[in-house]
NUVEX-736970 format. One record per residue (C-alpha): x, y, z. Coordinates in steps of 0.1 Angstrom, whole numbers, padded with zeros to 4 digits, always signed. Example, Ala and Ser with C-alpha at 12.3 -4.5 7.8 and 13.67 -1.06 7.14 Angstrom:
+0123-0045+0078;+0137-0011+0071;
// end
This chain:
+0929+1136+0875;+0964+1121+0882;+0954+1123+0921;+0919+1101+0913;+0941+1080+0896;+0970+1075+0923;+0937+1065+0942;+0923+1040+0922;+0958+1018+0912;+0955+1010+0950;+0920+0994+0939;+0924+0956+0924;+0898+0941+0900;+0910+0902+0895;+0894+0884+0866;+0889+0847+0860;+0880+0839+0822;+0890+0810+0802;+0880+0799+0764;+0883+0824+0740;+0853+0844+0738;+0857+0844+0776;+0890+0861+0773;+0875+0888+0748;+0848+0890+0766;+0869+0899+0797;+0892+0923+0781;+0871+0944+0767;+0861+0952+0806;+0898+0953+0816;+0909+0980+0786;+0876+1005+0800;+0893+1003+0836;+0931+0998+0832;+0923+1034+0817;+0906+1049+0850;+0937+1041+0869;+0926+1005+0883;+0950+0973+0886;+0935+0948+0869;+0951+0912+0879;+0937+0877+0870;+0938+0847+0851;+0927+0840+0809;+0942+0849+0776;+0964+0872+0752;+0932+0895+0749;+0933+0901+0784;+0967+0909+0784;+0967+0928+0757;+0944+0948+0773;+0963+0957+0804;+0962+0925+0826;+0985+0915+0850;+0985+0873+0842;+0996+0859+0879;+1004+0822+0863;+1015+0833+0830;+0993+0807+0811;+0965+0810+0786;+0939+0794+0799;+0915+0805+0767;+0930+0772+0752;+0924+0751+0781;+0890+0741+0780;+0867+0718+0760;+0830+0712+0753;+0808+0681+0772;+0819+0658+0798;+0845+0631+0785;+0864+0656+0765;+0866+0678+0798;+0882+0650+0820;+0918+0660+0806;+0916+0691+0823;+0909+0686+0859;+0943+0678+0874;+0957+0710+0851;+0923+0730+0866;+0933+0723+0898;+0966+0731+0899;+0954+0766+0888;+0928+0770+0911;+0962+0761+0941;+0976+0791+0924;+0948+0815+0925;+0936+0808+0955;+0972+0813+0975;+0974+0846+0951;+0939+0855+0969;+0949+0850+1000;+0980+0872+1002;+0963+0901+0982;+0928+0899+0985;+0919+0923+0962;+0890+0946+0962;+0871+0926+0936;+0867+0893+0916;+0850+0890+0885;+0837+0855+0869;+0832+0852+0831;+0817+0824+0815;+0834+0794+0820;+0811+0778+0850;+0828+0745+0853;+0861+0759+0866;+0841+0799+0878;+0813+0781+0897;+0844+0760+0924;+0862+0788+0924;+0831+0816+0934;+0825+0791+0964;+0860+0795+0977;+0859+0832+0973;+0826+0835+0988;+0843+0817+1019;+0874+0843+1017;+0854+0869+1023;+0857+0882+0988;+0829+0905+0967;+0821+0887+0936;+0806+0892+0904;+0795+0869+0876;+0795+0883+0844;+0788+0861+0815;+0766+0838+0842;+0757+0808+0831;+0729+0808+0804;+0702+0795+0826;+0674+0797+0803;+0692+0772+0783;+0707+0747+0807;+0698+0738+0841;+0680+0766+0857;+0692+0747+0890;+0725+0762+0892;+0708+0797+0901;+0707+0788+0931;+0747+0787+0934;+0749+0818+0914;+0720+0841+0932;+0746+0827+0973;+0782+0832+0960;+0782+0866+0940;+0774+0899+0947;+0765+0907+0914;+0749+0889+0886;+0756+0908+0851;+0731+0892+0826;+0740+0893+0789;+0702+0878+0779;+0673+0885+0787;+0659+0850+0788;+0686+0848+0822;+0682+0879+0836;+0645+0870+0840;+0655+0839+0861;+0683+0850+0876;+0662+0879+0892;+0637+0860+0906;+0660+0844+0928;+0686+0875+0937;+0678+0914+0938;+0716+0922+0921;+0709+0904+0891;+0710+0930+0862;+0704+0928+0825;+0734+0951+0804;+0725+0936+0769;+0752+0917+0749;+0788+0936+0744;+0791+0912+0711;+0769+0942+0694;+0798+0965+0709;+0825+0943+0693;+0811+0945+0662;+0803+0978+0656;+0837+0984+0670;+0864+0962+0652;+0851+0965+0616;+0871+0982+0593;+0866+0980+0558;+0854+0949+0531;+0874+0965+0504;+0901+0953+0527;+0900+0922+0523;+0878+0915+0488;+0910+0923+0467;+0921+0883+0478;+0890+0872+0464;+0879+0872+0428;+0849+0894+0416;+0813+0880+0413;+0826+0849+0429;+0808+0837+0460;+0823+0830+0489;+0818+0805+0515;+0838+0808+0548;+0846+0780+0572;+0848+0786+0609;+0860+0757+0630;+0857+0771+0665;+0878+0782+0693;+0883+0749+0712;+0911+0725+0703;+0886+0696+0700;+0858+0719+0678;+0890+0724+0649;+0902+0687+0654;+0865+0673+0648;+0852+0701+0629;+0873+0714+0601;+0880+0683+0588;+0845+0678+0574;+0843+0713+0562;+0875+0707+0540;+0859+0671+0527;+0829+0696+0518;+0850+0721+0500;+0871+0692+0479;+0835+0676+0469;+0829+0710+0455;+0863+0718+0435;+0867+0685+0425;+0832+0682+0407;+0817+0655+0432;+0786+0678+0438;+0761+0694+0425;+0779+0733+0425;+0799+0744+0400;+0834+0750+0416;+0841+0779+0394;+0820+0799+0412;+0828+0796+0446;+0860+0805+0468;+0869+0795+0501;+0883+0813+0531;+0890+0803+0574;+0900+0832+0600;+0920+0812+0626;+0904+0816+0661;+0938+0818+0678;+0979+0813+0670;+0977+0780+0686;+0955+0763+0663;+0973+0779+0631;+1000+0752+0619;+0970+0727+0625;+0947+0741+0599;+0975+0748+0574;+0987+0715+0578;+0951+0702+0571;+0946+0719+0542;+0975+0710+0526;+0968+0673+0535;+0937+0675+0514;+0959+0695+0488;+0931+0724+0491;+0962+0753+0490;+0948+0769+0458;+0913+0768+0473;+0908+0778+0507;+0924+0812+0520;+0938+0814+0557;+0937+0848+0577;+0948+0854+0608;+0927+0883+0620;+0899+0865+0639;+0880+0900+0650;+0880+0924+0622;+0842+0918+0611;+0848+0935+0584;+0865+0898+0568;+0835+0882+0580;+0808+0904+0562;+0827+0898+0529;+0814+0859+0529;+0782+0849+0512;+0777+0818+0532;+0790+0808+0566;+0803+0772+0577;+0808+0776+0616;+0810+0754+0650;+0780+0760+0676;+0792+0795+0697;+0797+0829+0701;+0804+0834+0662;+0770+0824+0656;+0756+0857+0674;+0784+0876+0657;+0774+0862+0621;+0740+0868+0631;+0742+0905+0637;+0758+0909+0603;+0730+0892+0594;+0750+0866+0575;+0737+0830+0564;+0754+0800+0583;+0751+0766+0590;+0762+0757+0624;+0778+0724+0630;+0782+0706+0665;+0802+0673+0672;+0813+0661+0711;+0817+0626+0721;+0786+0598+0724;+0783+0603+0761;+0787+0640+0765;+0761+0640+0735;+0734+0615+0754;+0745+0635+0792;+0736+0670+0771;+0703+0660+0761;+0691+0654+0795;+0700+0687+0806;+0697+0709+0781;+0669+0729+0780;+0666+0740+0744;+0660+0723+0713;+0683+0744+0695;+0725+0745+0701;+0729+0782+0685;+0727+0814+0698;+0704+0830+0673;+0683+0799+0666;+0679+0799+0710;+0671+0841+0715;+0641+0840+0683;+0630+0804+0691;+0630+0792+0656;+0657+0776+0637;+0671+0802+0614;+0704+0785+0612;+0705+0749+0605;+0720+0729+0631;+0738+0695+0621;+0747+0671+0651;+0766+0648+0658;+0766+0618+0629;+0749+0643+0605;+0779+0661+0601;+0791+0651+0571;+0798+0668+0539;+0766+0650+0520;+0745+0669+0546;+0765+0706+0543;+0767+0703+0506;+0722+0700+0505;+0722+0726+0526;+0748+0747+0510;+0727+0745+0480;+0694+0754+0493;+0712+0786+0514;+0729+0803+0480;+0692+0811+0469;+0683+0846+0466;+0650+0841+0485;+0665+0825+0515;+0689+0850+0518;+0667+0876+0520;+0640+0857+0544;+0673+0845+0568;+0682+0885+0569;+0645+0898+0576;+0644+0873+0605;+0680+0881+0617;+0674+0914+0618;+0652+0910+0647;+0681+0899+0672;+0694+0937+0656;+0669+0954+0672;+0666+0940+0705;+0702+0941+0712;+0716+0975+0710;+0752+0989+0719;+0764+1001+0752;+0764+0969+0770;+0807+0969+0782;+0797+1005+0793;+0768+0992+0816;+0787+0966+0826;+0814+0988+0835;+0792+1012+0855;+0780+0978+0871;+0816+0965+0886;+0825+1004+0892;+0792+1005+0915;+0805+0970+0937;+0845+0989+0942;+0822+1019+0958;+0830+1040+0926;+0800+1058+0917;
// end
């Protein structure tokens, strides 16, 4: 074993992930082959680190990124001064393998300079064509070597136009299944027979900026007697996304003088703390898939600027923004956009979502994403990249 080993840590992986999903997403990968002996180098976040990473700039680029056009523009000159650093990284190492997840603006660029390098490439977390676009296929099918598909809906398209597109279901049923510990844990914070409602304001600087503001209006309607809920039966929790973004939403709440009211925790990935709410308040993302597999009630709020807004609807294929509402075609989760984020709107809906029946009829249909999406998928995915190094 130690000779396969002293074989392997010759073999480099480098990984390219930004947002925070992205750098979960990534790590989880990085952990299964840091333990197999191989170097694992790259750009992303603490997760990838964490996990065994070597970080060649040192920054976290999980915080650096935004949703829509405008709110992006801030990050080119800082993009580009990365991509200076990767690329002369790339060119004195050239490592075996490069792997892509998520994150197409900056990925997309950076695959075609790879692809010119010489450099085997794999997308994993490729963009979600059946959603967007299917134009940028295209791009995707000529630069990489491997597309990894996390949907079905995209691994349909995607293998119409390349022969290495592969379908490894969704590791976010992995993640799940794996980082829960126990809801006793956490239900001695709360009170008994109480129900609780928890607010998730994303992962992005400019979701928790726009975002949790409204949720906390929503919450002081409610405990100050503005509404139609009786404020004795409710409590209120957030599980901060990342440390960054944690002196923000303290600071918040304390501005609206909700201390007594809404709980803050820290641990953004034990489900465990998620599965204890009754009703979930969240921004448009990955938590949406994750709440939906716990077959949890949500409503799923999305706010980006006019233009990015008007650009979006032009291109986006879907008429739904979340995850679970996009994979069963229906709207299980209400969606409030743009203006209609207010509290008014969450409050109507938070009152129509605490009925038994609902609950029930939002689980039965949740339940379906269950059973198409199974674990295994970082184990596939694994087996996928080990299969482009010449592994197996």
């Amino acid at each position: 074993m130690d000779i396969v080993k002293n074989k392997l840590v010759s073999i480099e992986v480098f990984f390219s992930a930004g947002e925070v999903s992205g750098d979960i997403s990534a790590s989880e990968v990085i952990e299964e082959l840091v333990k197999i002996g191989i170097r694992c180098t790259g750009v992303g976040g603490p997760k990838m680190i964490e996990s065994g990473m070597i970080n060649i700039t040192g920054t976290d680029e999980s915080i650096s990124s935004a949703v829509g056009f405008s709110e992006s523009l801030k990050y080119i000159f800082p993009k580009l001064i990365l991509l200076r650093k990767i690329v002369n990284y790339l060119k004195k190492n050239h490592p075996n393998l490069v792997v892509l997840v998520d994150n197409q603006g900056f990925n997309i660029p950076f695959a075609k300079i790879c692809k010119k390098m010489g450099l085997k490439i794999v997308y994993y977390f490729p963009p979600m064509v059946s959603v967007w676009n299917e134009n940028v296929k295209y791009k995707i099918a000529k630069y990489c070597d491997k597309i990894i598909c996390t949907f079905k809906d995209d691994y349909e398209i995607y293998h119409k136009v390349s022969d290495n597109a592969v379908f490894v279901g969704n590791p976010i049923v992995d993640r799940v299944v794996k980082n829960y510990s126990s809801k006793e844990k956490y239900l001695d914070f709360f009170t008994k027979g109480k129900k609780k409602i928890l607010l998730l304001p994303g992962s992005r600087k400019q979701e928790v900026r726009r975002l949790f503001t409204p949720m906390l209006e929503t919450v002081k309607c409610i405990v100050s007697g503005k509404s139609n809920l009786n404020a004795n039966e409710f409590e209120f929790y957030t599980i901060v996304s990342h440390g960054a973004f944690t002196n923000y939403i303290i600071n918040k709440i304390q501005k609206f003088k909700l201390d007594e009211y809404v709980k803050v925790f820290d641990n953004p990935k034990d489900f465990a703390l998620y599965d204890i709410c009754d009703l979930a308040i969240v921004t448009s993302g990955t938590v949406t898939l994750e709440l939906a597999l716990l077959e949890k009630p949500a409503i799923v709020l999305y706010k980006v600027s006019k233009l990015t807004f008007e650009i979006g609807k032009r291109v986006v294929r879907s008429k739904f923004i979340s995850l679970p509402n996009i994979l069963l075609g229906e709207q299980i989760y209400p969606e409030l956009l743009q203006n209609k984020v207010n509290p008014r709107n969450i409050l109507a809906l938070v009152e129509t979502m605490l009925d038994e029946n609902y609950i029930k009829t939002t689980k039965d249909k949740l339940e379906k994403i269950k059973n198409e999406y199974k674990p295994g998928a970082i184990d596939k995915t694994v087996k996928e990249i080990k299969k482009c190094l010449g592994l197996s």
